[in-house]
N, CA, C and O of each residue as an XYZ file, in Angstrom:
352
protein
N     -10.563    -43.874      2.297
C     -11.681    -43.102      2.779
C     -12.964    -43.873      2.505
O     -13.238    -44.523      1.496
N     -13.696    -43.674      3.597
C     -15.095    -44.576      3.626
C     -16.497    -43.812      2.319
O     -16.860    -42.636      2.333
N     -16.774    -44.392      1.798
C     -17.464    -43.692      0.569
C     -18.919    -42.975      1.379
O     -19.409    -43.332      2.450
N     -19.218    -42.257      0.782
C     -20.571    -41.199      1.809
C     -21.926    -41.895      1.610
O     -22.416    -42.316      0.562
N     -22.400    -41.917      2.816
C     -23.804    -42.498      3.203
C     -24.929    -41.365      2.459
O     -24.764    -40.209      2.070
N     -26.050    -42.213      2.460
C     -27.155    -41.740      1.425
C     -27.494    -40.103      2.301
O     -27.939    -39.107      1.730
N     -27.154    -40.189      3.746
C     -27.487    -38.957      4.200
C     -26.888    -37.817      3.775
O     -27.370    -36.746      3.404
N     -25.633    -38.242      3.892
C     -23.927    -37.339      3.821
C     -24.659    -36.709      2.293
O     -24.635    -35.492      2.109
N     -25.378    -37.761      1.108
C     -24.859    -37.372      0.189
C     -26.404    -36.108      0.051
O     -26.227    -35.083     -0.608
N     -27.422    -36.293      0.549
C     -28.699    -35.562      0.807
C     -28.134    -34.381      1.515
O     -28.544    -33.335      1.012
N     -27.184    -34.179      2.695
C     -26.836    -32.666      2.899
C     -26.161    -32.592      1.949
O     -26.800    -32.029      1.060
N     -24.881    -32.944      1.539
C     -23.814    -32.253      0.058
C     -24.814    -31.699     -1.072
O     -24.280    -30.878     -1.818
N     -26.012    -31.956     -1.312
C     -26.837    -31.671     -2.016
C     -27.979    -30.655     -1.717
O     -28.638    -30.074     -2.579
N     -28.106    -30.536     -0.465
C     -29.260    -29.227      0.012
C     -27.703    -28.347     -0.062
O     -27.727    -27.487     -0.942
N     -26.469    -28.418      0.656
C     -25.410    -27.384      0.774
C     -25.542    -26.595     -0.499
O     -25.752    -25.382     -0.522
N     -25.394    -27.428     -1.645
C     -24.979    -27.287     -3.068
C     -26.407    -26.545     -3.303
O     -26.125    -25.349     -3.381
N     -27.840    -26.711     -3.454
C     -28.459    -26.142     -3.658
C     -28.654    -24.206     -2.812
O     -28.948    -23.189     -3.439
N     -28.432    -24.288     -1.657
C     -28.273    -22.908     -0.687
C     -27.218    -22.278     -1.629
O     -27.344    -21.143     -2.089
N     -26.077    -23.163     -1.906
C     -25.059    -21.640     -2.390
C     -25.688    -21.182     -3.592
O     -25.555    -19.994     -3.887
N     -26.556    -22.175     -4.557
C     -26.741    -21.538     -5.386
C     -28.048    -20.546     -5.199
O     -28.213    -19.509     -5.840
N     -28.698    -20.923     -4.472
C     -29.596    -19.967     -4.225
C     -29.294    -18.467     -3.579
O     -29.987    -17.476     -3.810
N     -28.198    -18.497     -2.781
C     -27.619    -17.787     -2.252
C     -26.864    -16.719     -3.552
O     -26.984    -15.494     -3.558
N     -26.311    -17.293     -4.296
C     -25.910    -16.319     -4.846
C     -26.593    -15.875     -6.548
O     -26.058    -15.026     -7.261
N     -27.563    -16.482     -6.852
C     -28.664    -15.617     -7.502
C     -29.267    -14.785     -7.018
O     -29.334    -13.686     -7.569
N     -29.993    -15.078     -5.656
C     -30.238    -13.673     -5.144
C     -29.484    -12.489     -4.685
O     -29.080    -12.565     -3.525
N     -29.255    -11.606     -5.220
C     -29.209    -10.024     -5.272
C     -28.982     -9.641     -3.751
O     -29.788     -9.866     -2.849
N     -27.878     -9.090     -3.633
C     -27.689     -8.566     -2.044
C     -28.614     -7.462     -1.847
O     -28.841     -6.873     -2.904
N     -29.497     -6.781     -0.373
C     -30.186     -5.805     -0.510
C     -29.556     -4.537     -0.431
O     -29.586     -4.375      0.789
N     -29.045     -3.598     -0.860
C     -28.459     -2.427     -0.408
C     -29.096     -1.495     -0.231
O     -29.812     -1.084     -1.144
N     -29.048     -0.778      1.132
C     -29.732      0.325      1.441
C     -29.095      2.028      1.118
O     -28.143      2.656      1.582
N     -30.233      2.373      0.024
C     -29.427      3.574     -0.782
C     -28.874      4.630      0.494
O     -27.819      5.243      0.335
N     -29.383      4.725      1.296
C     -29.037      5.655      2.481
C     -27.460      5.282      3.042
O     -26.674      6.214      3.210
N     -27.119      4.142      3.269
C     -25.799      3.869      3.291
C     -25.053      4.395      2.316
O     -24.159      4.977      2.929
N     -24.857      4.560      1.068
C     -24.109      4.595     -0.181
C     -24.236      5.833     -0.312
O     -23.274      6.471     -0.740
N     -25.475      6.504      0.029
C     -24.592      7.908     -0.097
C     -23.998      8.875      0.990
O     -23.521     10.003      0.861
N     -24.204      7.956      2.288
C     -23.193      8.619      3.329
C     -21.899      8.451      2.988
O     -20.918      9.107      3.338
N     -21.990      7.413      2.195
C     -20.084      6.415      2.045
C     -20.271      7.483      0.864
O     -19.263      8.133      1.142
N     -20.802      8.149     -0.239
C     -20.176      9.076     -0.977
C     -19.768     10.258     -0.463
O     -18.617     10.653     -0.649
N     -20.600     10.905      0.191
C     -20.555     12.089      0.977
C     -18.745     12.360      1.891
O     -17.959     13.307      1.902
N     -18.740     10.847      2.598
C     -17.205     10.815      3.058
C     -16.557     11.362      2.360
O     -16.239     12.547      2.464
N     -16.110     10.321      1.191
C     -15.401     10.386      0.630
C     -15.318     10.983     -0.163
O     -14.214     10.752     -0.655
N     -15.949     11.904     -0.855
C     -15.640     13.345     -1.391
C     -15.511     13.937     -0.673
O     -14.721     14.756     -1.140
N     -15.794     14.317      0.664
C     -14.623     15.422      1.488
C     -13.192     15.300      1.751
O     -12.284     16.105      1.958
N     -13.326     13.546      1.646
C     -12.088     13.100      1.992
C     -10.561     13.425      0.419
O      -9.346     13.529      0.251
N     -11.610     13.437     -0.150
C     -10.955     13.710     -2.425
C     -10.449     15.112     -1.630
O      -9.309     15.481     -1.346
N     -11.460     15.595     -1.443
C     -11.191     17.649     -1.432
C      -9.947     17.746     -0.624
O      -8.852     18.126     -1.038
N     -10.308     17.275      0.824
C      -8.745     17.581      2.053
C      -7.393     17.274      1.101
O      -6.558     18.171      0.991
N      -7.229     16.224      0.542
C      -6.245     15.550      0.331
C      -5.396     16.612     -1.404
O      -4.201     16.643     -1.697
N      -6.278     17.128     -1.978
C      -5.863     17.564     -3.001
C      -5.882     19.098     -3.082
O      -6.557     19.828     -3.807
N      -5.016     19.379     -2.198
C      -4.571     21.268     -1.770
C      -3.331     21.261     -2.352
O      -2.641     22.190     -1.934
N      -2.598     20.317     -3.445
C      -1.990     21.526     -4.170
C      -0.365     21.168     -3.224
O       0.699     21.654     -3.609
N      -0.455     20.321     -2.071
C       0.877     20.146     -1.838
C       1.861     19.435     -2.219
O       1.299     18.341     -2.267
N       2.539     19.312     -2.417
C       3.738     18.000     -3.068
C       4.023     16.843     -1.904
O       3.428     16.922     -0.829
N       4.676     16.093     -2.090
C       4.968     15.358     -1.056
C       6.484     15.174     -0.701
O       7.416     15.339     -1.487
N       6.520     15.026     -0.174
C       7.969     15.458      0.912
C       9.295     14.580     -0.087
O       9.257     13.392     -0.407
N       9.898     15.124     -0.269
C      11.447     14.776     -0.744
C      11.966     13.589      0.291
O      11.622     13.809      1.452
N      12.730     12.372      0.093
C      13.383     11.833      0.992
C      14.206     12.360      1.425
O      14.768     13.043      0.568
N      14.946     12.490      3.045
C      16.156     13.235      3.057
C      17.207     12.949      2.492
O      18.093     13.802      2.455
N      17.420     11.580      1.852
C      18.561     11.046      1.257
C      18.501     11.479     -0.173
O      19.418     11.352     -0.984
N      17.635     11.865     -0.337
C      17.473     11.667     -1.997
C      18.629     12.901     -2.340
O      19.631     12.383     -2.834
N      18.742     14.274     -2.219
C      19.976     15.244     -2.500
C      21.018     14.733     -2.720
O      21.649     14.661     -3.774
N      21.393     14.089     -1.022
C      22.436     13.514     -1.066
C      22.830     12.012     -2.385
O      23.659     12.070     -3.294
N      22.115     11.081     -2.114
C      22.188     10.282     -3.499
C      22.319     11.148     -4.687
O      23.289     10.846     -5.382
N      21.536     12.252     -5.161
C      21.620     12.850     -6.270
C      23.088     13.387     -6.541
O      23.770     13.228     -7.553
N      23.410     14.092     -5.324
C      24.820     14.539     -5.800
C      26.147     13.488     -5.713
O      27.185     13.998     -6.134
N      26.273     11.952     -5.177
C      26.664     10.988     -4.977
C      27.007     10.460     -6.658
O      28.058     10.113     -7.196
N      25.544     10.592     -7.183
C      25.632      9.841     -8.484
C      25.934     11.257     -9.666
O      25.709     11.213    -10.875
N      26.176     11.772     -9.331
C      25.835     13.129    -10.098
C      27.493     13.422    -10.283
O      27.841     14.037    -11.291
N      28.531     12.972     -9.293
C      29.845     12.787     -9.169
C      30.660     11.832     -9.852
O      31.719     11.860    -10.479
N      29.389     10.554     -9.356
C      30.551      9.405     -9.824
C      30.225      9.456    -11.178
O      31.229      9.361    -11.885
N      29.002      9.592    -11.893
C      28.953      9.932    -13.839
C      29.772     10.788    -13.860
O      30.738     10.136    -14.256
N      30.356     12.431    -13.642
C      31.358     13.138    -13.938
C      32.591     12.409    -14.234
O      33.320     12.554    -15.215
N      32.790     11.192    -12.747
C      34.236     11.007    -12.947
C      34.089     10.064    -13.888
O      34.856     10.482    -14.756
N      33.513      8.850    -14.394
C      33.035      7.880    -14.990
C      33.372      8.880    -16.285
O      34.447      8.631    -16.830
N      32.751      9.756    -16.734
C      32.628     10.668    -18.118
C      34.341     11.017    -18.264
O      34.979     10.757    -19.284
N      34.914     11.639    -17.062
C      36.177     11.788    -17.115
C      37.371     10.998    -17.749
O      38.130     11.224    -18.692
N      37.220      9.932    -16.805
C      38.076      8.521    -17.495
C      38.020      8.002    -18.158
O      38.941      7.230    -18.425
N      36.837      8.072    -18.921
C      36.503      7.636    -20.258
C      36.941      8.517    -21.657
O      37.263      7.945    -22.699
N      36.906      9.789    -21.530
C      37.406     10.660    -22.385
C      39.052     10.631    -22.008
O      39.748     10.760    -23.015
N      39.835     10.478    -20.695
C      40.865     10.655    -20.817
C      41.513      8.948    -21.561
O      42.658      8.686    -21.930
N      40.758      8.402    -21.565
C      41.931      7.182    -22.011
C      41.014      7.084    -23.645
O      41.530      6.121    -24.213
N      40.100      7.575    -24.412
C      39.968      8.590    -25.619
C      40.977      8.844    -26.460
O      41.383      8.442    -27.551
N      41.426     10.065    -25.184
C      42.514     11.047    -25.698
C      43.579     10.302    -25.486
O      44.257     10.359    -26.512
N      44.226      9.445    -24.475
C      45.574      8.898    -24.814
C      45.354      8.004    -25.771
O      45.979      8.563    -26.672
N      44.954      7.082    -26.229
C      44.776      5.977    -27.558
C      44.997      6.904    -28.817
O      45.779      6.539    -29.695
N      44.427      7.907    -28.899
C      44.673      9.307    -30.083
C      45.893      9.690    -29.914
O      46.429      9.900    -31.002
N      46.429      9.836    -29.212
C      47.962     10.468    -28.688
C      49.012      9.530    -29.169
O      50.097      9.810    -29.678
N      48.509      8.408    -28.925
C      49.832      7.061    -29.406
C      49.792      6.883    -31.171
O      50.544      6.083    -31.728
């Protein structure tokens, strides 16, 4: 790569000076914006929090009683070979 000319290196150096100027100064915010954006969104808090639950998957019962079976039988076979080792 060709090394940078005295110009190249005079913009890399105004660039470098803008960002920093750029970001010491303080963005302007207009308070009238910020509290429409509050205003939203506290109606938007209120709609959303009535107290409903949110919907069950339809699978989920079914999984529940799926696994709710195979621990029974799992619990089963485990106590029956328990009881035969006691038996011998």
């Amino acid at each position: 790569m060709p090394k940078k000319t005295r110009k190249e290196k005079i913009i890399a150096q105004y660039r470098k000076q803008l960002q920093m100027i750029k970001s010491q100064t303080p963005a302007v915010i207009n308070i009238t914006d910020v509290k429409s954006d509050i205003k939203e969104i506290s109606t938007k808090t209120e709609n959303t929090n009535s107290g409903i639950l949110p919907k069950v998957s339809p699978y989920f019962y079914g999984d529940l009683k799926k696994s709710i079976l195979l621990i029974m039988f799992i619990l089963i076979i485990e106590t029956g070979l328990f009881f035969s080792q006691l038996i011998k």
